[in-house]
N, CA, C and O of each residue as an XYZ file, in Angstrom:
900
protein
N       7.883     -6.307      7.147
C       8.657     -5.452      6.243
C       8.381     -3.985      6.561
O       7.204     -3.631      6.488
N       9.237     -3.145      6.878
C       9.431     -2.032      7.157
C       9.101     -1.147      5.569
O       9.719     -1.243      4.510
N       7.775     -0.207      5.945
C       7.431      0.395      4.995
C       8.135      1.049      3.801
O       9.231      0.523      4.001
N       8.354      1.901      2.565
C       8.787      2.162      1.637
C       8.878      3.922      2.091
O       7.780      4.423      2.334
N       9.972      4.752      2.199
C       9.916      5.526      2.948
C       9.774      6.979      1.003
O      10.296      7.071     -0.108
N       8.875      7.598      1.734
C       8.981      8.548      0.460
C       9.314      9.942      0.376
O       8.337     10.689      0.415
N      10.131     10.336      0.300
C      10.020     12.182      0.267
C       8.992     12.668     -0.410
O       8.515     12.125     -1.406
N       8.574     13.777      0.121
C       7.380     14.163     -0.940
C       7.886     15.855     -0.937
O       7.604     16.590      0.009
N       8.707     16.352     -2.198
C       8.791     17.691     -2.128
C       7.341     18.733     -2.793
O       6.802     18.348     -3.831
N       7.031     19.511     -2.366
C       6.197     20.481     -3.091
C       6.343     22.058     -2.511
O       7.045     22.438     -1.573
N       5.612     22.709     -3.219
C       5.543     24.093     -3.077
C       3.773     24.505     -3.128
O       3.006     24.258     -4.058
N       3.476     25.131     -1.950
C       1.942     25.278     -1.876
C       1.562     26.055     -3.059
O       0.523     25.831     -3.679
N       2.496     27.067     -3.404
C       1.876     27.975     -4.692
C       1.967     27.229     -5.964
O       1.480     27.806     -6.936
N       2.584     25.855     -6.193
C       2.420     25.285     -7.308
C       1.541     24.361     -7.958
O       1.521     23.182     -7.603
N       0.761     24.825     -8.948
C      -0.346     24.195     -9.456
C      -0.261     22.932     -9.994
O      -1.231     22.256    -10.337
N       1.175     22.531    -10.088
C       1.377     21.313    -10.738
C       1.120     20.156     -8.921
O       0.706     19.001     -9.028
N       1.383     20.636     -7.787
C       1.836     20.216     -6.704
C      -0.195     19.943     -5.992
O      -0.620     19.054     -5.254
N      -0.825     20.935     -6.532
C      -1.929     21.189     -6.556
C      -2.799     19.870     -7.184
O      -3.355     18.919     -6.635
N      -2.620     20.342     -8.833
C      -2.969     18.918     -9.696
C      -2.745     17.428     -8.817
O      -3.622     16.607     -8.546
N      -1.097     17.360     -8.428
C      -1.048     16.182     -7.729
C      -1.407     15.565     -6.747
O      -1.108     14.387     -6.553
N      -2.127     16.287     -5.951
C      -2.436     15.469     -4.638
C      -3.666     14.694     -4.577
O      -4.163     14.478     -3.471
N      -4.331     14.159     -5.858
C      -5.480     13.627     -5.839
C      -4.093     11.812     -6.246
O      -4.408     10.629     -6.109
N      -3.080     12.228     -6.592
C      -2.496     11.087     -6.554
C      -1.763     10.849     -5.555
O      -1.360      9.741     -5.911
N      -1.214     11.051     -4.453
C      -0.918     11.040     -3.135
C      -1.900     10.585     -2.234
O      -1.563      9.632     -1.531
N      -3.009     11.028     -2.091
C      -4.314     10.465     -1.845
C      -4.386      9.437     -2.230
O      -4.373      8.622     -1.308
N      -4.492      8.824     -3.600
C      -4.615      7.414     -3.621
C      -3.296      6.762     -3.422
O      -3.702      5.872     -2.675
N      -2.252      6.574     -3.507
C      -1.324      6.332     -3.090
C      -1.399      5.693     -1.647
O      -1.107      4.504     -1.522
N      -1.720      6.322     -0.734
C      -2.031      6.054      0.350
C      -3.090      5.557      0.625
O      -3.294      5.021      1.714
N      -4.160      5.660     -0.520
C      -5.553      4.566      0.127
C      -5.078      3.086     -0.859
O      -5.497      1.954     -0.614
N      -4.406      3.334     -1.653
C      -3.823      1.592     -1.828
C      -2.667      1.101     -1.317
O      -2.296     -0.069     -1.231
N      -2.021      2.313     -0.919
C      -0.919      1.265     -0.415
C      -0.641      0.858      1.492
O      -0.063      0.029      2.195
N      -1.466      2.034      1.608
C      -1.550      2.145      3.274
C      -0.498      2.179      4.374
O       0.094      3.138      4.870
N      -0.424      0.869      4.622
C       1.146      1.154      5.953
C       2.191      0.581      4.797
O       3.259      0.060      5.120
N       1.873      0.696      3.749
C       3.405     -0.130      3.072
C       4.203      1.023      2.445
O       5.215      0.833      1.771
N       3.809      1.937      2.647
C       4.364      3.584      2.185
C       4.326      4.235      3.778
O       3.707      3.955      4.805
N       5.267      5.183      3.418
C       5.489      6.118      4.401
C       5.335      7.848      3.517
O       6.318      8.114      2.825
N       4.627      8.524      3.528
C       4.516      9.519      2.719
C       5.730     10.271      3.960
O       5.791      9.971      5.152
N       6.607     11.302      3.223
C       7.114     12.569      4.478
C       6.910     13.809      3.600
O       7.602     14.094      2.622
N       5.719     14.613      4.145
C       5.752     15.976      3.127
C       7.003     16.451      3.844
O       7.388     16.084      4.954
N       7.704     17.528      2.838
C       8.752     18.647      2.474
C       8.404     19.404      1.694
O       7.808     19.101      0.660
N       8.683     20.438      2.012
C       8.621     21.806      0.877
C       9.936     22.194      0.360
O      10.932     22.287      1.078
N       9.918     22.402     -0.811
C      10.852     22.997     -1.633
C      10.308     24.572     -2.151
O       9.498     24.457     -3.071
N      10.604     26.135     -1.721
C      10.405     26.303     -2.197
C      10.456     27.470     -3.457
O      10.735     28.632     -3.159
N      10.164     27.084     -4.918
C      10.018     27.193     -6.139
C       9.684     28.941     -5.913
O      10.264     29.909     -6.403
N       8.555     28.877     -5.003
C       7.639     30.360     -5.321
C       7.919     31.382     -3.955
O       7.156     32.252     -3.534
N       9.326     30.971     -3.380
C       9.546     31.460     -2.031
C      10.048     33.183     -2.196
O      10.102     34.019     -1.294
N      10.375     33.359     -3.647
C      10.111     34.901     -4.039
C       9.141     35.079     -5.221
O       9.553     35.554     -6.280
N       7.842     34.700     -5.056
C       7.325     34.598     -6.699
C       6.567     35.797     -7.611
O       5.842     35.738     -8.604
N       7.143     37.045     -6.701
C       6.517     37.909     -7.375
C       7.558     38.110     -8.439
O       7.317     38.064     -9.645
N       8.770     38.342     -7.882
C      10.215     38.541     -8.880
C      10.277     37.606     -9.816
O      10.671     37.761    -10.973
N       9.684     36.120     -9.053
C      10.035     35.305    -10.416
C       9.360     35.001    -11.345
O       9.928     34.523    -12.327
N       8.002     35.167    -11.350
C       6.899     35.283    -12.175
C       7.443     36.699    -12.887
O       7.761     36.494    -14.058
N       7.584     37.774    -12.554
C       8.220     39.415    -13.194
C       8.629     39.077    -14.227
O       8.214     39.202    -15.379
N      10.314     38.193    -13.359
C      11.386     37.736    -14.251
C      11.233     36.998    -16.018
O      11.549     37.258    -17.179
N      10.478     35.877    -15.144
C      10.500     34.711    -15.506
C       9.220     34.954    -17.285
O       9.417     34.534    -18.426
N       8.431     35.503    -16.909
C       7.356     35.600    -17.657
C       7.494     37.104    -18.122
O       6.399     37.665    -18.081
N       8.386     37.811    -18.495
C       8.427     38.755    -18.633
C       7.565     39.660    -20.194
O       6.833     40.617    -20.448
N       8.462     38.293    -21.004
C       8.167     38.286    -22.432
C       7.299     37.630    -22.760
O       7.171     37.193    -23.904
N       6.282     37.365    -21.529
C       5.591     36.249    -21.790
C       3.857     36.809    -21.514
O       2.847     36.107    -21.567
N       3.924     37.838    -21.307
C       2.770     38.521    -20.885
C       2.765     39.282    -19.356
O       2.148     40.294    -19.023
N       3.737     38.373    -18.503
C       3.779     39.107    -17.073
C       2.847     37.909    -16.567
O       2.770     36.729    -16.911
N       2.106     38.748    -15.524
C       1.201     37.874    -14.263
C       0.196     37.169    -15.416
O       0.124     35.946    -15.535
N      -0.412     37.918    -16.077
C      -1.630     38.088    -17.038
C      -0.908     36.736    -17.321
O      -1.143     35.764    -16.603
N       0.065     36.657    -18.476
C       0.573     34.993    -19.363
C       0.700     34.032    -18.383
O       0.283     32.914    -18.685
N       1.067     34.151    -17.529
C       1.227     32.690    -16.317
C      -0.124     32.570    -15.709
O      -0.501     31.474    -15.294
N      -0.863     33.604    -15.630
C      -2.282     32.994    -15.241
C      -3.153     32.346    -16.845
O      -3.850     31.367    -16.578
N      -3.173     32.564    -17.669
C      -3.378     32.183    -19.089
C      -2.328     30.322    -19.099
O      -2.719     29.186    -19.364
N      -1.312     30.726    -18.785
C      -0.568     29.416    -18.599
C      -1.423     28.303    -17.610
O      -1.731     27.223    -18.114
N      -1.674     28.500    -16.654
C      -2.335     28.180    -15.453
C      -3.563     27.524    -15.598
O      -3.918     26.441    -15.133
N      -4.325     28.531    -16.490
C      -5.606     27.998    -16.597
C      -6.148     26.805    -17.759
O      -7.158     26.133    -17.970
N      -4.220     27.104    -18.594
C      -4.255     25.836    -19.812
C      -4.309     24.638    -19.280
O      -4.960     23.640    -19.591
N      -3.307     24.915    -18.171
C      -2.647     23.607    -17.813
C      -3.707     23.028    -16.922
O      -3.669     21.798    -16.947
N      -4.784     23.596    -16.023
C      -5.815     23.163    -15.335
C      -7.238     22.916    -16.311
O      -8.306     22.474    -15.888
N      -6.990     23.256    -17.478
C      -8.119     22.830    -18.609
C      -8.071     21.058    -18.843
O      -8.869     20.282    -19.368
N      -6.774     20.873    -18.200
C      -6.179     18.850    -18.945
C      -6.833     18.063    -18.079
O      -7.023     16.872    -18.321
N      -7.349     18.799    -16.700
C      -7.990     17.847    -15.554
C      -8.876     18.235    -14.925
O      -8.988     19.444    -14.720
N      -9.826     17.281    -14.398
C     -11.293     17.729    -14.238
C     -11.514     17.427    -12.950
O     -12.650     17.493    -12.481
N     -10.550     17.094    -12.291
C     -10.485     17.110    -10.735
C     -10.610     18.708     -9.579
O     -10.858     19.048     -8.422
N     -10.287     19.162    -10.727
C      -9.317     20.747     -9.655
C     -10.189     21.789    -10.732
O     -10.669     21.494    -11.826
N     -10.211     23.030    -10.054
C     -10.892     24.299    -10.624
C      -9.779     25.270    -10.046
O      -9.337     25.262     -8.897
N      -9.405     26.145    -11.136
C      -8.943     27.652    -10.274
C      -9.786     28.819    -10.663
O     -10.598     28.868    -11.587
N      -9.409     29.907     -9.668
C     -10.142     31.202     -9.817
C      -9.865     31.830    -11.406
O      -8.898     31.697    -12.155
N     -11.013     32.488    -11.547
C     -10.413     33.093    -12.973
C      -9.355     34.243    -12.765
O      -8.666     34.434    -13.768
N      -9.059     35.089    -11.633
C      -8.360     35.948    -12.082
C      -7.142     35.360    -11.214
O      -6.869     36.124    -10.288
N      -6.064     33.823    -11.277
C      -5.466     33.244    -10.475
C      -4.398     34.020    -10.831
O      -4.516     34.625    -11.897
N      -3.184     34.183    -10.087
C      -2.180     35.651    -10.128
C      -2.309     36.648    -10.989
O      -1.537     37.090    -11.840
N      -2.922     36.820    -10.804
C      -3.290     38.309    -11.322
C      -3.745     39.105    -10.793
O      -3.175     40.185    -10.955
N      -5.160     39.115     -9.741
C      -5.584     39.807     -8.828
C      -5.050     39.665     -7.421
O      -5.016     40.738     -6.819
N      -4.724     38.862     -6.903
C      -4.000     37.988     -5.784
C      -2.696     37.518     -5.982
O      -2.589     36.425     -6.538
N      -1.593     38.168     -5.611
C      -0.052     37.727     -6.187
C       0.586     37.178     -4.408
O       1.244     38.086     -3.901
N       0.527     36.523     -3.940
C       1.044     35.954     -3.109
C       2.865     36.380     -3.260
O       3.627     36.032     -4.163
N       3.212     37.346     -1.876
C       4.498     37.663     -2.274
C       5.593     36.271     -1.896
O       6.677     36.157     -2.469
N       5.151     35.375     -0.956
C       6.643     33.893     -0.948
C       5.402     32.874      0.026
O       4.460     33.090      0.787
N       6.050     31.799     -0.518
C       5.430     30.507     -0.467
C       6.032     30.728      1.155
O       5.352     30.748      2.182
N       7.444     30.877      1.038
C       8.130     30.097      2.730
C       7.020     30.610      4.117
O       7.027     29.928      5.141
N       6.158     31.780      4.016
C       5.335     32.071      4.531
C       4.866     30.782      4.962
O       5.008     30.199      6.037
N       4.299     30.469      3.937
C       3.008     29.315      4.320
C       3.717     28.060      4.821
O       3.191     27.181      5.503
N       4.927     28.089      4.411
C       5.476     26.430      4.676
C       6.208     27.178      5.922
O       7.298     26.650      5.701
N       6.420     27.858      6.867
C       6.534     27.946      7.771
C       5.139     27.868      8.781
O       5.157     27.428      9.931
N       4.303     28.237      8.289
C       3.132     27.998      9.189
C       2.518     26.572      9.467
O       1.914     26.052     10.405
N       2.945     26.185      8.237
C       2.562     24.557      8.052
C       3.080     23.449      8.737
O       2.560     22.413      9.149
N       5.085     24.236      8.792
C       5.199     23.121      9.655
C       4.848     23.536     11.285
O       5.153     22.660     12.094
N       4.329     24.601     11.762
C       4.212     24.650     13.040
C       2.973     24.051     13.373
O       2.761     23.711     14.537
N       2.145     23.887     12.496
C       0.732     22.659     12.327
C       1.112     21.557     12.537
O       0.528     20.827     13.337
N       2.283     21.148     11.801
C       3.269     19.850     12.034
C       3.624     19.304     13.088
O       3.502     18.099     13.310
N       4.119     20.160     13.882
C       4.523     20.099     15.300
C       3.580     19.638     16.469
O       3.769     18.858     17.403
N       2.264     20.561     16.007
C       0.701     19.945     17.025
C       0.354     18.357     16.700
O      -0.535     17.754     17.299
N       1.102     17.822     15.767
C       0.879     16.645     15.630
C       2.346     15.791     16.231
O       2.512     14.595     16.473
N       3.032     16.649     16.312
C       4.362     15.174     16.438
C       4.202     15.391     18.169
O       4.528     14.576     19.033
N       3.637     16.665     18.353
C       3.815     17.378     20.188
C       2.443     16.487     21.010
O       2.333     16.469     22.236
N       1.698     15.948     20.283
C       0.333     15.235     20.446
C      -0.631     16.102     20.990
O      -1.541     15.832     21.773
N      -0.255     17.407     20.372
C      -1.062     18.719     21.109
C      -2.869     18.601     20.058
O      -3.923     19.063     20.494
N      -2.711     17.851     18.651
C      -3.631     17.523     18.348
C      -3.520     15.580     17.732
O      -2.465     14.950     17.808
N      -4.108     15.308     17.482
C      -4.485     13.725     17.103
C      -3.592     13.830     15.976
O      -3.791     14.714     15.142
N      -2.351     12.792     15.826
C      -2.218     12.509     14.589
C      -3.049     11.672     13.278
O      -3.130     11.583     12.053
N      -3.473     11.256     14.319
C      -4.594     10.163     13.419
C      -5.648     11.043     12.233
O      -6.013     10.637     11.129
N      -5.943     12.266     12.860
C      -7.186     13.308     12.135
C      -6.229     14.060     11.135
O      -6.567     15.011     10.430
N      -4.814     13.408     11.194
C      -4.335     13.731      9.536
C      -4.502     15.816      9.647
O      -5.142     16.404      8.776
N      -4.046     16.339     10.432
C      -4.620     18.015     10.310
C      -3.314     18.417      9.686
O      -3.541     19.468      9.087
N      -1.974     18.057      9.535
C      -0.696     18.812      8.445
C      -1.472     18.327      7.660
O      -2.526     18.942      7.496
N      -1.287     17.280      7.022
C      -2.207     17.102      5.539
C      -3.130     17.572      4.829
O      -3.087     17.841      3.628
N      -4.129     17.701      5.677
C      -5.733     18.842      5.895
C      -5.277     20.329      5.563
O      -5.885     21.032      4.756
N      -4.003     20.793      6.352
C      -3.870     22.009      6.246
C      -3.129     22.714      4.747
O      -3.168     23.669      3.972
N      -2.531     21.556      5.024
C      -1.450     21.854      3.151
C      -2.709     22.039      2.051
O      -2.648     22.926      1.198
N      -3.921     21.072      2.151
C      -4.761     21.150      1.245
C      -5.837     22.584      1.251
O      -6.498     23.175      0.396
N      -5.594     22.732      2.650
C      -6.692     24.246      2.847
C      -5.922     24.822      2.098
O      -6.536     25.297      1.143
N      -4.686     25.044      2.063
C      -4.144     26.274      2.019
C      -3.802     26.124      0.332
O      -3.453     27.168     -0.219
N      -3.866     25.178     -0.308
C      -3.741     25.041     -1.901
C      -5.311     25.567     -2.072
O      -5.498     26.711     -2.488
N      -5.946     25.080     -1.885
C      -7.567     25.543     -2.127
C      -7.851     26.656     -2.226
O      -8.085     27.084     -3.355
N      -7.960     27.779     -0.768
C      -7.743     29.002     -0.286
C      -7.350     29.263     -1.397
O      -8.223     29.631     -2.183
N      -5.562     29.167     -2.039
C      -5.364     30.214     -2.949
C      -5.987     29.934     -3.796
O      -6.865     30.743     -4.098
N      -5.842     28.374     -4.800
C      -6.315     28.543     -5.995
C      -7.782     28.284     -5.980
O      -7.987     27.561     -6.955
N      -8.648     28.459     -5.502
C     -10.000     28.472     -5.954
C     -10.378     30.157     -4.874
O     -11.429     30.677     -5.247
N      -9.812     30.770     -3.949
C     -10.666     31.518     -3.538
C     -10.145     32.896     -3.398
O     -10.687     33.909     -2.956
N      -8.588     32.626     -4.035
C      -7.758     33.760     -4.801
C      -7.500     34.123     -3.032
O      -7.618     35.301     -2.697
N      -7.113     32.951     -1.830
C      -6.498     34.034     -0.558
C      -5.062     33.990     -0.726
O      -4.245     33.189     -1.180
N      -5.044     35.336     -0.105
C      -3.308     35.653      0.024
C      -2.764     34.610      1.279
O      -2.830     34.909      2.471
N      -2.217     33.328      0.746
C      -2.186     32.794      1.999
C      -0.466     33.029      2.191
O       0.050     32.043      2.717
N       0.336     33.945      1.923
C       1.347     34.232      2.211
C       1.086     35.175      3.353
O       2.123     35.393      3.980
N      -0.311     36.009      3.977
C      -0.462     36.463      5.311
C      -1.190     36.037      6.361
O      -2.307     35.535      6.490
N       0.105     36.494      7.428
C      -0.336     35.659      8.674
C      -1.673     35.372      9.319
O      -2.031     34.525     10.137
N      -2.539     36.736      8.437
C      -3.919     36.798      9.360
C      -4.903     35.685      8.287
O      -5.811     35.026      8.794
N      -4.641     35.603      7.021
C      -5.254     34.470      6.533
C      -4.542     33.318      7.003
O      -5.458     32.518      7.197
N      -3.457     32.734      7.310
C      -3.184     31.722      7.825
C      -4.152     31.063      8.869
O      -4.935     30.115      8.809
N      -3.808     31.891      9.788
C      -4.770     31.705     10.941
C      -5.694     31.599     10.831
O      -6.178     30.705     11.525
N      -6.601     32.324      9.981
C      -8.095     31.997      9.603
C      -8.589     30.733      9.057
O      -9.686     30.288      9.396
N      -7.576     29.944      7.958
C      -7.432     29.110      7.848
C      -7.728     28.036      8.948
O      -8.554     27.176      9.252
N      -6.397     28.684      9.417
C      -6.315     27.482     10.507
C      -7.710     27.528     11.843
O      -7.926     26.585     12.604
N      -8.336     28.574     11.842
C      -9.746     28.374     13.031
C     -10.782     27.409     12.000
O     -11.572     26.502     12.263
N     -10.427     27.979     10.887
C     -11.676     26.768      9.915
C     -11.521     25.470     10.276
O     -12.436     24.665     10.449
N     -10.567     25.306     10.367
C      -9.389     23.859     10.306
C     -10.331     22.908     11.714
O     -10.687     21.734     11.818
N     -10.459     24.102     12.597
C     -10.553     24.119     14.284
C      -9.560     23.371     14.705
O      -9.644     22.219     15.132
N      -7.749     24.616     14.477
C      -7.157     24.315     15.625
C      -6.400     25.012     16.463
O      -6.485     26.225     16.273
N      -5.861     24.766     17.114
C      -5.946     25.986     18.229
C      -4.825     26.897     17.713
O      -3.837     26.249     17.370
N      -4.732     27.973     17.593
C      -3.981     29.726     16.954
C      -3.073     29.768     18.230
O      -1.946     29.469     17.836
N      -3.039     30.076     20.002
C      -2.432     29.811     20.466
C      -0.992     28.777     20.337
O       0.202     29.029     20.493
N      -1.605     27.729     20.040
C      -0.298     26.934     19.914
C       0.378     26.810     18.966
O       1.535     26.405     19.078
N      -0.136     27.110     17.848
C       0.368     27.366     16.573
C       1.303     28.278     16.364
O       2.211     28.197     15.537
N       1.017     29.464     17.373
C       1.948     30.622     17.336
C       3.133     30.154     18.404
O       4.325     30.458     18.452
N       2.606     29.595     18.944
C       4.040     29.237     19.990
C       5.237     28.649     18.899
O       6.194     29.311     18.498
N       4.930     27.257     18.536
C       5.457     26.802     17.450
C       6.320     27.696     16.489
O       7.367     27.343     15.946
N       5.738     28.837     16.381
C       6.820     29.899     15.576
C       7.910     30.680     16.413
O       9.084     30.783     16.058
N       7.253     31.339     17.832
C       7.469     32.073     18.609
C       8.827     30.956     18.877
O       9.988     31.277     18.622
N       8.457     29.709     19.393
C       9.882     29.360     20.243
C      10.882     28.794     19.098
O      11.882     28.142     19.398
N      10.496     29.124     17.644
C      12.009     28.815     16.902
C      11.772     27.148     16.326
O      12.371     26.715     15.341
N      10.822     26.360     17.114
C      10.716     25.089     16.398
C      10.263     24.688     15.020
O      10.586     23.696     14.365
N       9.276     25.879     14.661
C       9.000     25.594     13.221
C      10.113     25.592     12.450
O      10.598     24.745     11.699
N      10.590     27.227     12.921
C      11.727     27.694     11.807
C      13.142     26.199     11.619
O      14.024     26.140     10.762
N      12.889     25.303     12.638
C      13.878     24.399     12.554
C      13.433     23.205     11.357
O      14.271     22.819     10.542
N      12.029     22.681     11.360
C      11.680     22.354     10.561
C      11.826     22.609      9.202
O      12.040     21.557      8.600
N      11.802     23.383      8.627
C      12.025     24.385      7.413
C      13.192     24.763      7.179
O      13.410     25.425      6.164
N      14.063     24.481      7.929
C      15.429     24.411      7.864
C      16.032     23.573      7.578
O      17.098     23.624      6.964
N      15.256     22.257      8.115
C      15.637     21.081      7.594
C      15.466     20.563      6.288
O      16.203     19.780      5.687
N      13.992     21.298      5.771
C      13.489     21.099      4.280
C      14.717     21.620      3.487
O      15.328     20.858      2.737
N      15.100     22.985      3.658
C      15.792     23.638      2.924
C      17.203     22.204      2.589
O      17.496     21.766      1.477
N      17.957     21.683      4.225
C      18.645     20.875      3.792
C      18.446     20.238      3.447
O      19.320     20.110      2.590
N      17.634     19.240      3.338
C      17.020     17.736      2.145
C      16.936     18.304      0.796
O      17.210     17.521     -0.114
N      16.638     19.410      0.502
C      16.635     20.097     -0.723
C      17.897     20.377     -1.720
O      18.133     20.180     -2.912
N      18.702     21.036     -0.412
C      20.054     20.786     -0.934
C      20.823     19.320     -1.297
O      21.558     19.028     -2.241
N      20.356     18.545     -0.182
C      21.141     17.092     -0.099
C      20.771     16.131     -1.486
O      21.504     15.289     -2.005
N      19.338     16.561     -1.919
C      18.721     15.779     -3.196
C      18.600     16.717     -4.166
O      17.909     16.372     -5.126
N      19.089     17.847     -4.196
C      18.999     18.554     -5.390
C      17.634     18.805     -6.277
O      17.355     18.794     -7.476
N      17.057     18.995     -5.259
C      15.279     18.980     -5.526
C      15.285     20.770     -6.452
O      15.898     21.750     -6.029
N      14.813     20.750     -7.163
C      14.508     22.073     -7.801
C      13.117     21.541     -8.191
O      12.863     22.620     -8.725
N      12.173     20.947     -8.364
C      11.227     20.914     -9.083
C       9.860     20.444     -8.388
O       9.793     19.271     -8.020
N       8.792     21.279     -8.194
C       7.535     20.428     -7.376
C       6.679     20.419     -8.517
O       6.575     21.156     -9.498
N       5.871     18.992     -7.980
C       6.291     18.368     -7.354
C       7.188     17.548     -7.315
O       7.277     17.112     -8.463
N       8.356     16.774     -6.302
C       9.256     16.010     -6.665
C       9.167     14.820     -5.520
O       9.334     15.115     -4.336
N       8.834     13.160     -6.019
C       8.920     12.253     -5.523
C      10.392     11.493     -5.311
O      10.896     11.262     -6.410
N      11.007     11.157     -4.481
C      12.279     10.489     -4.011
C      12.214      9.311     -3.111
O      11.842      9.438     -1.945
N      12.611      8.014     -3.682
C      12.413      7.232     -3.321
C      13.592      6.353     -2.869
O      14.733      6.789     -2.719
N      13.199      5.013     -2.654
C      15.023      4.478     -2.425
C      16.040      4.672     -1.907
O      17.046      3.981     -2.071
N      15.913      5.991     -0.942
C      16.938      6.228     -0.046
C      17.899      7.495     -1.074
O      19.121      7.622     -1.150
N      16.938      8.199     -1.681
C      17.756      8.921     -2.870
C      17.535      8.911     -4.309
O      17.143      9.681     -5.185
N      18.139      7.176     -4.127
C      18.227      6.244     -5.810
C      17.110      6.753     -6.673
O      17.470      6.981     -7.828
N      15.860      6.988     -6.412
C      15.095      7.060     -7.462
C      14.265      8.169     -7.064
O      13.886      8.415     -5.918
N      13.943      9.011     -8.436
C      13.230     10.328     -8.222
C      11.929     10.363     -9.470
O      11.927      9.775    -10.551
N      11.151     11.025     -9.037
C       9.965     11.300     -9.877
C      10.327     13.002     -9.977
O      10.776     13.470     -8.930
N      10.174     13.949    -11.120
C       9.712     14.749    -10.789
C       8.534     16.155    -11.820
O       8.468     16.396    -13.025
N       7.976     16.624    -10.905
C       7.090     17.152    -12.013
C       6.026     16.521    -12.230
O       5.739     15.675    -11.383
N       5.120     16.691    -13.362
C       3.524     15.922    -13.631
C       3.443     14.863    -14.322
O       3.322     14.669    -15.531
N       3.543     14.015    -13.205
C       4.021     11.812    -13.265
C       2.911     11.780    -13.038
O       2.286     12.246    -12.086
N       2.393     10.889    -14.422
C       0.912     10.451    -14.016
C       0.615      9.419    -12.436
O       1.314      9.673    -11.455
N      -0.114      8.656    -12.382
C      -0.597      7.796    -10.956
C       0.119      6.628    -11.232
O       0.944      6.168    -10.442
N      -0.199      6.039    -12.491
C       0.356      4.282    -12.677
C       1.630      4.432    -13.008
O       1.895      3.423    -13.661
N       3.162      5.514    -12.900
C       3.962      5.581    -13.096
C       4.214      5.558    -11.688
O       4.807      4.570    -11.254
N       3.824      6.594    -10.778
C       4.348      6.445     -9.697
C       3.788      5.027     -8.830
O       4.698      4.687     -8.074
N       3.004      4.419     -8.745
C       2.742      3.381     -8.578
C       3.675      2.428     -8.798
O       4.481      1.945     -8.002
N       3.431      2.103    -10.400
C       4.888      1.286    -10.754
C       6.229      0.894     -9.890
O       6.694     -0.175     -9.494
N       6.643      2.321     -9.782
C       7.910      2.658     -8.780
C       7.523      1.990     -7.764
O       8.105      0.919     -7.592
N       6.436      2.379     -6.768
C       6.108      1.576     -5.797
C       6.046      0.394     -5.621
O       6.527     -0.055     -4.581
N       5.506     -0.381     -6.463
C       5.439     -2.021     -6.649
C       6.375     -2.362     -6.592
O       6.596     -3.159     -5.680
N       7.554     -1.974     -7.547
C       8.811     -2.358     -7.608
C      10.008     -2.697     -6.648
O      10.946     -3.482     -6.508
N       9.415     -1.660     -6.102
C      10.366     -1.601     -4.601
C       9.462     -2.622     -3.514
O       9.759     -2.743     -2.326
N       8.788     -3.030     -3.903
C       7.864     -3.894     -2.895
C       8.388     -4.808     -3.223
O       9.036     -5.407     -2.364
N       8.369     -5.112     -4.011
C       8.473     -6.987     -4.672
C      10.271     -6.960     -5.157
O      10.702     -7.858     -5.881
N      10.709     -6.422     -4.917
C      12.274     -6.292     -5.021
C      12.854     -5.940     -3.758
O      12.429     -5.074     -2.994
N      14.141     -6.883     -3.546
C      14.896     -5.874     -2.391
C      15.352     -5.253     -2.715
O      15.653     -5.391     -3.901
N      15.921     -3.765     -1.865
C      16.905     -2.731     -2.284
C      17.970     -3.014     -3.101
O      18.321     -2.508     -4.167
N      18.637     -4.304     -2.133
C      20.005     -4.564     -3.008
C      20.373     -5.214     -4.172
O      21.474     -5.355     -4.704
N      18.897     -5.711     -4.577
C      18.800     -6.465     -5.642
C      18.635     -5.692     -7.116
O      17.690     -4.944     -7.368
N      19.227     -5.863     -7.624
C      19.309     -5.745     -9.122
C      18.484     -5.527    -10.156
O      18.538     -6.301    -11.112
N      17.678     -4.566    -10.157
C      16.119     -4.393    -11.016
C      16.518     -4.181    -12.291
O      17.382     -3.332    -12.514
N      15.791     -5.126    -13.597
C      15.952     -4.741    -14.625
C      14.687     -4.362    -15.596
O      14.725     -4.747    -16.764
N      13.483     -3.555    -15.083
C      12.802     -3.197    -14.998
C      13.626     -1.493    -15.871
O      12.939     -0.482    -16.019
């Protein structure tokens, strides 16, 4: 049986996308080859100084969404953020980082590094960390990279990846799956070829659920679940 194929939309600057990846993680240590995870970025914070401005205006500004932030990271005891999280450190656009990310992407599909050592995955998580626990601006290129020597992988090829236009194709493609599923929200799970979506802060045994379901059911069959 040909694995359960999953979109996985997120946005690195989102704390909800943040919160979630301790369930993606398990996801994949129970379900193993019977899932297919595909990260995608959607992204939410690809102008987020304007939209935090905008958005939170009446709401305190940077100050209320970091107050927001630190409510919403009070519910789980997995994750820590910095105390002064946008507020001292305002990251001007996510697409920064999800362009760098997918050219990390590429050292893995190019076999320029091991897919097996999992390093896109590794890197999405540096770079959630970085910001929210160590307040880096990872919307610049020179923290990227720094990142990425922690990582130990090679900055040369990474930059090629941008230089010859292949990342930017990647990220182009996100943008269209975004459009094609009408993704506005990270994190956002899509399953079924479309048919079924998670989105936002879905506990573990919900998204699970979904999973089982589609295991022990065929597509074309009739769930009354």
């Amino acid at each position: 049986m040909s694995p359960i194929r999953i979109f996985y939309f997120s946005d690195v600057l989102c704390v909800w996308a943040y919160i979630a990846q301790i369930r993606i993680d398990e996801l994949q240590t129970t379900f193993q080859d019977k899932i297919a995870i595909a990260p995608h970025f959607v992204s939410v914070f690809g102008n987020a100084r304007e939209k935090l401005e905008t958005r939170w205006r009446d709401q305190g500004g940077f100050k209320g969404y970091s107050n927001h932030v630190h409510e919403v990271v009070k519910k789980f005891d997995h994750i820590s953020v910095h105390p002064d999280i946008w507020t001292d450190v305002i990251p001007p656009s996510s697409t920064s980082c999800h362009l760098f990310l997918h050219a990390i992407q590429l050292l893995e599909i190019k076999g320029i590094v091991q897919k097996s050592d999992h390093v896109f995955e590794k890197a999405i998580w540096a770079f959630r960390e970085a910001f929210f626990t160590k307040l880096a601006n990872v919307s610049d290129r020179k923290v990227q990279f720094a990142i990425a020597e922690e990582l130990g992988l090679p900055i040369a090829a990474i930059q090629e990846q941008i230089d010859n236009g292949e990342a930017y194709a990647l990220l182009s493609k996100d943008f269209e799956l975004v459009k094609e599923h009408s993704v506005t929200v990270s994190p956002t799970l899509i399953f079924n070829e479309g048919r079924q979506r998670l989105n936002g802060n879905v506990g573990y045994r919900v998204i699970e659920a979904n999973i089982r379901e589609l295991l022990h059911n065929s597509p074309d069959e009739q769930s009354w679940c």
